[in-house]
C-alpha positions as CSV (number, residue, x, y, z in Angstrom):
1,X,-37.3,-199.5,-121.1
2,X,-37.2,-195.4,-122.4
3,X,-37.2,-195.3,-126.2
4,X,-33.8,-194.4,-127.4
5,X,-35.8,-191.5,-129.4
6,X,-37.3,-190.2,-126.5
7,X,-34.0,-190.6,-124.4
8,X,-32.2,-188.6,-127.4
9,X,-35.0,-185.8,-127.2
10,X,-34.5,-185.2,-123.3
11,X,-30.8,-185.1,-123.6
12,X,-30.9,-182.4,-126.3
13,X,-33.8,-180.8,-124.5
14,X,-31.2,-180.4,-121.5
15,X,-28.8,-179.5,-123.1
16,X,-30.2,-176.5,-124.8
17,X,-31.7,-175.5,-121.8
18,X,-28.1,-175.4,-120.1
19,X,-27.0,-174.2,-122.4
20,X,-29.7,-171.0,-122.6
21,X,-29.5,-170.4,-119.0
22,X,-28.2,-167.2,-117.8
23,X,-26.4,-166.5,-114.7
24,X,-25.9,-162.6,-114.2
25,X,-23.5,-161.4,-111.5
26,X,-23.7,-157.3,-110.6
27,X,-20.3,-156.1,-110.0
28,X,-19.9,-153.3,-107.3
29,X,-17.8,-152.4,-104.3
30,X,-19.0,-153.9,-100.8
31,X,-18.4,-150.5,-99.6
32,X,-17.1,-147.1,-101.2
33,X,-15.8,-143.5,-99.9
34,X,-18.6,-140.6,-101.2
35,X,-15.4,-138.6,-103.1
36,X,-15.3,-141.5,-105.1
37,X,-16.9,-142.6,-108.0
38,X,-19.0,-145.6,-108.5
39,X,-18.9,-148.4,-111.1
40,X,-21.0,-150.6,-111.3
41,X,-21.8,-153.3,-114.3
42,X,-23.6,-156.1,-114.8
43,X,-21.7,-159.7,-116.8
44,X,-23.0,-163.0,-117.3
45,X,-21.2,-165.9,-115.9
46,X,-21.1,-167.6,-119.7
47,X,-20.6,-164.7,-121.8
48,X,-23.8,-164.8,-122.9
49,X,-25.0,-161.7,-124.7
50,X,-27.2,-158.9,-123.2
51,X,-29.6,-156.5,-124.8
52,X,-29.3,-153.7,-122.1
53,X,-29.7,-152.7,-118.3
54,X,-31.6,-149.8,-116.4
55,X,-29.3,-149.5,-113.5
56,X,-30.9,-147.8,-110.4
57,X,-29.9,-146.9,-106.5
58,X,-32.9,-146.6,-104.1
59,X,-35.2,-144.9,-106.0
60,X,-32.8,-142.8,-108.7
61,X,-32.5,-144.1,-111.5
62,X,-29.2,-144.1,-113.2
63,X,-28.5,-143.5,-117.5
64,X,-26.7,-145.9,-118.5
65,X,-26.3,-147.1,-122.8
66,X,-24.7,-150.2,-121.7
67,X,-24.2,-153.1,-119.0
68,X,-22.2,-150.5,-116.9
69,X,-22.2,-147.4,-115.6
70,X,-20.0,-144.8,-113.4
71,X,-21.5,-142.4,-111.4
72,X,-20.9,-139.7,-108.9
73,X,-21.8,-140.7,-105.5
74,X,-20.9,-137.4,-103.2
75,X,-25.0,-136.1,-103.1
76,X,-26.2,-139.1,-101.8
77,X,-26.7,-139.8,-97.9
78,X,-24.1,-141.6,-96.4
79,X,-25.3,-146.0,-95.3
80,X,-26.9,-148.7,-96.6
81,X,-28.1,-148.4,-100.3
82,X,-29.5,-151.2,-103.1
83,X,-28.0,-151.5,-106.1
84,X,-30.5,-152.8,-108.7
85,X,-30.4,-154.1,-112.3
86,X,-32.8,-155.0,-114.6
87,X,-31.2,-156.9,-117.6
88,X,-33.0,-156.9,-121.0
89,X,-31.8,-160.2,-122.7
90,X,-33.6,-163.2,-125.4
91,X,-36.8,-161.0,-124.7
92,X,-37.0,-161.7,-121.2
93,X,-35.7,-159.8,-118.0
94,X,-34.2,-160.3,-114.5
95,X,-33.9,-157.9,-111.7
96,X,-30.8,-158.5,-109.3
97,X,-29.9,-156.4,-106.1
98,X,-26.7,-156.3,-104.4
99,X,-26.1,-153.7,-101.0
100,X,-23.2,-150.9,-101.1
101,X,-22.2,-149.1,-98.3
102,X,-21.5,-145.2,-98.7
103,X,-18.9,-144.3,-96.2
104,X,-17.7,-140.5,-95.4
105,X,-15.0,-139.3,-97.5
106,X,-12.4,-138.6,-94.9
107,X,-12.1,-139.5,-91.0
108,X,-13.5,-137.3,-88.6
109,X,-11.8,-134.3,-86.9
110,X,-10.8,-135.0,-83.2
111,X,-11.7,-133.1,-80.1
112,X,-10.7,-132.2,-76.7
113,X,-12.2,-130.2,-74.3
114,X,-11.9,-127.7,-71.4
115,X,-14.1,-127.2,-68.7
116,X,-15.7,-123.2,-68.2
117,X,-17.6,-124.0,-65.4
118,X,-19.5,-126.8,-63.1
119,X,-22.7,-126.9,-61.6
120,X,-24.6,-129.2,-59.1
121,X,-26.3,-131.8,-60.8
122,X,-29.1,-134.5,-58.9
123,X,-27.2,-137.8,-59.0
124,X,-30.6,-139.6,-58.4
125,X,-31.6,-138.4,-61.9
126,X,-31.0,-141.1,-64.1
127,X,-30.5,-138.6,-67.3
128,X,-32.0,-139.3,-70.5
129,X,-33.0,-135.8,-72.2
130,X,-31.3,-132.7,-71.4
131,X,-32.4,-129.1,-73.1
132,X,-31.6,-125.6,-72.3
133,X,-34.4,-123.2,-72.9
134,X,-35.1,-119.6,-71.7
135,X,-32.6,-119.8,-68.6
136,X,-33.6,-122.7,-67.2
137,X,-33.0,-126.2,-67.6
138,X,-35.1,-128.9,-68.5
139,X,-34.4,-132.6,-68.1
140,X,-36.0,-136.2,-68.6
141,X,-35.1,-139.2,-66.7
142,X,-35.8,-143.2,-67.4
143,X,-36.2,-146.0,-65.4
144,X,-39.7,-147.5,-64.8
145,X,-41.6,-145.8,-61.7
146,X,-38.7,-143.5,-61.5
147,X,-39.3,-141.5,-65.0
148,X,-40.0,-137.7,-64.5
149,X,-39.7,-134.5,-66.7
150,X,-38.4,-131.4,-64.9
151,X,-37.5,-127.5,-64.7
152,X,-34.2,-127.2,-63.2
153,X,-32.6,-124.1,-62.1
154,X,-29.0,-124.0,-63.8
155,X,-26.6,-122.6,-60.8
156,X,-27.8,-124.4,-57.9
157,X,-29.5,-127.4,-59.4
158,X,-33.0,-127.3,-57.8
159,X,-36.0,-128.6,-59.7
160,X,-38.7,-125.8,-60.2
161,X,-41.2,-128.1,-61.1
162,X,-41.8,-132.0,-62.3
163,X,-43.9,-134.3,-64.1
164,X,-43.6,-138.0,-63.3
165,X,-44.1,-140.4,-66.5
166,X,-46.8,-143.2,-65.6
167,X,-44.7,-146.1,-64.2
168,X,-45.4,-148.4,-67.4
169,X,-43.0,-146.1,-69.1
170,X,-39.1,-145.9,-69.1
171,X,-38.8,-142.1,-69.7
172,X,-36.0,-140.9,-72.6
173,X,-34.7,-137.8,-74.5
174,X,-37.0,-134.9,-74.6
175,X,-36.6,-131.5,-76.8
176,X,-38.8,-128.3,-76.7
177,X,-40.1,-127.3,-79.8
178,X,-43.0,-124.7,-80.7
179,X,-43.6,-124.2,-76.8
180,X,-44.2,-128.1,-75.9
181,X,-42.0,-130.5,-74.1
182,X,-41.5,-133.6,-76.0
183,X,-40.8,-136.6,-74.1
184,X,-40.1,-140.1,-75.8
185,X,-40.2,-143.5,-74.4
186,X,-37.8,-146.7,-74.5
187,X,-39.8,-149.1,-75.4
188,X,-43.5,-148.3,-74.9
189,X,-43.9,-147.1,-78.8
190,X,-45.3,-143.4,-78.1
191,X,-43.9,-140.2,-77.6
192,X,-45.6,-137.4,-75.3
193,X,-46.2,-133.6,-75.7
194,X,-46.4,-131.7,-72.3
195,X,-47.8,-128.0,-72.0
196,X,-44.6,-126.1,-71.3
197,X,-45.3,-124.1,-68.2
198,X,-47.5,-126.2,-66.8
199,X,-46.2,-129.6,-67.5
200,X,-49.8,-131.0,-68.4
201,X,-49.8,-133.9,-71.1
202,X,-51.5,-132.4,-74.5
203,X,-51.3,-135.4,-76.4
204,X,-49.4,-138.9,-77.2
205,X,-47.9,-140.0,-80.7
206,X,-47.1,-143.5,-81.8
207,X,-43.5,-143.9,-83.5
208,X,-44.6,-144.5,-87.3
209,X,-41.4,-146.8,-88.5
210,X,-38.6,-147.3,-85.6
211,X,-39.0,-149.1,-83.0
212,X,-37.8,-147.8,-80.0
213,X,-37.3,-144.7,-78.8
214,X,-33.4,-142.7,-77.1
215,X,-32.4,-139.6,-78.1
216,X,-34.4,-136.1,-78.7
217,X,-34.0,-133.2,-80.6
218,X,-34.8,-130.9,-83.3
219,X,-33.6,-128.1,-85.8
220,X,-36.3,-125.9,-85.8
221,X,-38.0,-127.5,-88.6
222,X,-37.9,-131.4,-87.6
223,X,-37.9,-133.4,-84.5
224,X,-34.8,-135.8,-84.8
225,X,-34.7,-139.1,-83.2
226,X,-33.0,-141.7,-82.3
227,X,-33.2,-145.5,-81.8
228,X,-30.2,-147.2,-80.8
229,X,-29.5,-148.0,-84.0
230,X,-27.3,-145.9,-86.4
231,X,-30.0,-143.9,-87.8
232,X,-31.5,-140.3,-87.1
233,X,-35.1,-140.1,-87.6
234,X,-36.6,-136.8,-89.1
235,X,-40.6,-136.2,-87.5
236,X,-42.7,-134.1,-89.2
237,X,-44.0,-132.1,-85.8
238,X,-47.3,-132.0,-86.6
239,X,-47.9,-135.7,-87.5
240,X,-45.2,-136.9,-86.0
241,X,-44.8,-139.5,-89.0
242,X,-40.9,-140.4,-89.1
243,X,-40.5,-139.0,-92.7
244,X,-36.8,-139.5,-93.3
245,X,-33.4,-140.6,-91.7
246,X,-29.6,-140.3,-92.0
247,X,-27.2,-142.9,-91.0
248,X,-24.2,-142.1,-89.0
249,X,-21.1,-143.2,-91.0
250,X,-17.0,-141.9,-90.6
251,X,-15.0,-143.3,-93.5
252,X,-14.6,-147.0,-91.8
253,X,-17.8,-147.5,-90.9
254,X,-20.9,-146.8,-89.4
255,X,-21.9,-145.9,-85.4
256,X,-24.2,-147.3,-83.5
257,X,-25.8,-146.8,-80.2
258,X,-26.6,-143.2,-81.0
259,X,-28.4,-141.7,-77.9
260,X,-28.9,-138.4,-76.6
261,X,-29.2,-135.4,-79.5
262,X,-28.4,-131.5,-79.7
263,X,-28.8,-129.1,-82.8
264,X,-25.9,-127.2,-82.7
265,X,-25.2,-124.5,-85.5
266,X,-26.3,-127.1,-88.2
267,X,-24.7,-129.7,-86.8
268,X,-26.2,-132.7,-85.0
269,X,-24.3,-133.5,-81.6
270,X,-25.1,-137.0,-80.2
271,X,-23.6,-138.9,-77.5
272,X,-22.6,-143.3,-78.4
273,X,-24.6,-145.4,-75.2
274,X,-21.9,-146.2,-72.4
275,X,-19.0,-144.2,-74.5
276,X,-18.2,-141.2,-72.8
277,X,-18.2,-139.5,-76.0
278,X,-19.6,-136.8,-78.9
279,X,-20.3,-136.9,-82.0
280,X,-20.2,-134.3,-84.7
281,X,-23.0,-135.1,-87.7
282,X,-23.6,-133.8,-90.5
283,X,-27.6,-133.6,-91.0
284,X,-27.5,-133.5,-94.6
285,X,-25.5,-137.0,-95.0
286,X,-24.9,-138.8,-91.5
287,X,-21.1,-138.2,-91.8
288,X,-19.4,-137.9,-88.8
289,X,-17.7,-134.6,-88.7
290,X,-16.0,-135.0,-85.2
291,X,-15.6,-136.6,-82.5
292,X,-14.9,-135.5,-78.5
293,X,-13.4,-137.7,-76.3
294,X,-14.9,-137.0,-72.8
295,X,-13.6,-139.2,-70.9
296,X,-11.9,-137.5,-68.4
297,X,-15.3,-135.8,-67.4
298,X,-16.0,-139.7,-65.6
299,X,-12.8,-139.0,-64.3
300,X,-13.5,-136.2,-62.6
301,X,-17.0,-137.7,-61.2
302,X,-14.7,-140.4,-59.7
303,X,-13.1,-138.5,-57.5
304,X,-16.1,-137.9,-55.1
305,X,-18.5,-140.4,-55.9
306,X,-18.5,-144.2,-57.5
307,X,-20.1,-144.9,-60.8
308,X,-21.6,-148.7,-62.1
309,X,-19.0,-148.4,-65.5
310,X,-22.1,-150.1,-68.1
311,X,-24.9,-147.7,-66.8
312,X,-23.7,-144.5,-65.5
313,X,-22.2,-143.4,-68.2
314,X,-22.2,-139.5,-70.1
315,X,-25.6,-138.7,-70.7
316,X,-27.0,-135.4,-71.6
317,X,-26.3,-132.4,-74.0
318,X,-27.8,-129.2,-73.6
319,X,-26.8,-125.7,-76.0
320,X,-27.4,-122.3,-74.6
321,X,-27.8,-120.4,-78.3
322,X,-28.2,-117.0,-77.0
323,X,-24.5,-117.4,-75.1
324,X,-23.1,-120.4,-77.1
325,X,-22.9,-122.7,-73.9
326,X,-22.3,-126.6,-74.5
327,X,-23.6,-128.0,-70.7
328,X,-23.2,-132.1,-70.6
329,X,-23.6,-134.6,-67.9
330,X,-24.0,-138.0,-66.7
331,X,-27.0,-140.5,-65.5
332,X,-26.9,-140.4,-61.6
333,X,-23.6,-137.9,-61.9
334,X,-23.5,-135.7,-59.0
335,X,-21.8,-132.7,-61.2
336,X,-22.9,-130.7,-65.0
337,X,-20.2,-129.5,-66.9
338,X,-20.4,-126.3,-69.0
339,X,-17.6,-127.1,-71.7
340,X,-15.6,-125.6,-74.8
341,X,-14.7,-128.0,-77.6
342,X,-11.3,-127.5,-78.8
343,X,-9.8,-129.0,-82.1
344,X,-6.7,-131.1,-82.2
């Protein structure tokens, strides 16, 4: 039989140690529009008192002089962020995290189009990468044991010369920067740097943090990537270390299955797998800027030739700076289109 003393001593021991337990709950929005401010604060379930918090998101850490704070969100990138507190209270503290989602602060603009001209395209080319580049252009394909990079002259669509990507590999986007072709693949890990003029491989480079490897293309300073996901990876082009990343959000929520890429006057162009579709990106913040319906391009492929809906899909973006030419077309379409974006 327990002593009644000892019995006594356990109930009071449990009850003060109810009763000094502390349940915090962090108060934020699930998701927020960047125009809008933030407020976030910290309670505890029982009113119990706390000393302080030191408030932070990702790494910034936010001023606070009490258990809440209000803050301007509009210089952050757009996607996922943590929300953390640390709460000072009886001499002790507790971290708690909670995710908020930074959406764009208004919808996207919305395009059409109009077609300037059409050229001859290969529709055995599977199309994964598509660049335009001192008159000519260039273009990688996927597929296993059918993965090539080539030269391709614009008018008549004849390739001037080709690589073909060792059959282990399912080719994807490519971009030229600093006089090298830059060819990623799907899902072997490694990107690979060609000699422009004559196509030899230079070098290979790992991918440092994503997984997988789509779309291609850069901004003079950075190669951007992307993964399938929503994300746009920034390389560093020497070390190819993926150093940084947007995510692409419009005010509802974020897009995935970004694929092929274009830097287009400061603005990131990207094409949604099996949409026949554009984006419009802002680099700075992933917010979607704009968005082109293209689907009457398939439309116009249908008329002379079939296409498998989930695989042949628009695939391919290519800018002519100098003449401020948007050329776009298709995996295994039989036609490129050089086309003028036109606001609603």
């Amino acid at each position: 039989m327990i002593n009644r003393s000892i019995l006594g001593f356990l109930t009071l021991l449990f009850l003060v140690s109810c009763k000094s337990e502390y349940k915090f709950i962090l108060n934020t929005p699930q998701k927020i529009q960047s125009n809008q401010e933030l407020t976030i604060s910290v309670s505890e379930k029982g009113d119990k008192p706390i000393d302080s918090v030191h408030f932070s998101i990702g790494s910034k850490k936010i001023v606070s002089k009490s258990a809440s704070s209000t803050i301007k969100i509009n210089d952050f990138k757009l996607g996922k962020h943590t929300v953390t507190a640390i709460v000072f209270f009886e001499g002790k503290t507790k971290k708690i995290t909670k995710p908020v989602y930074f959406m764009a602060d208004s919808s996207p603009e919305i395009y059409t189009y109009k077609i300037i001209n059409t050229y001859p395209h290969d529709k055995n080319a599977f199309t994964q990468g598509l660049e335009y580049y001192n008159g000519f252009l260039y273009e990688g394909t996927g597929r296993k044991g059918q993965s090539y990079i080539r030269k391709v002259e614009l008018e008549t669509g004849k390739s001037l010369q080709q690589k073909d990507l060792d059959a282990k590999y399912f080719g994807e986007g490519i971009t030229i920067f600093n006089n090298k072709i830059h060819q990623l693949t799907w899902q072997g890990g490694i990107g690979i740097v060609y000699d422009l003029e004559t196509f030899e491989k230079e070098k290979e480079f790992k991918y440092t943090k994503s997984l997988q490897g789509w779309g291609f293309a850069n901004d003079g300073t950075h190669l951007l990537k992307t993964d399938g996901t929503e994300r746009i990876w920034f390389l560093n082009p020497e070390t190819f270390v993926e150093e940084s990343y947007i995510e692409a959000y419009t005010n509802k929520r974020k897009v995935e299955n970004l694929n092929e890429l274009e830097y287009i006057n400061g603005l990131i162009y990207a094409n949604i797998w099996q949409q026949n579709s554009l984006l419009i990106i802002n680099p700075k913040n992933g917010k979607v800027e704009g968005v082109a319906d293209l689907d009457g391009l398939k439309k116009e492929i249908l008329k002379e030739q079939n296409l498998v809906d989930s695989d042949e899909v628009l695939n391919g973006i290519a800018y002519d700076k100098e003449n401020n030419r948007i050329f776009v077309t298709g995996k295994h379409w039989a036609k490129l289109y050089e086309i003028e974006l036109i606001k609603k």
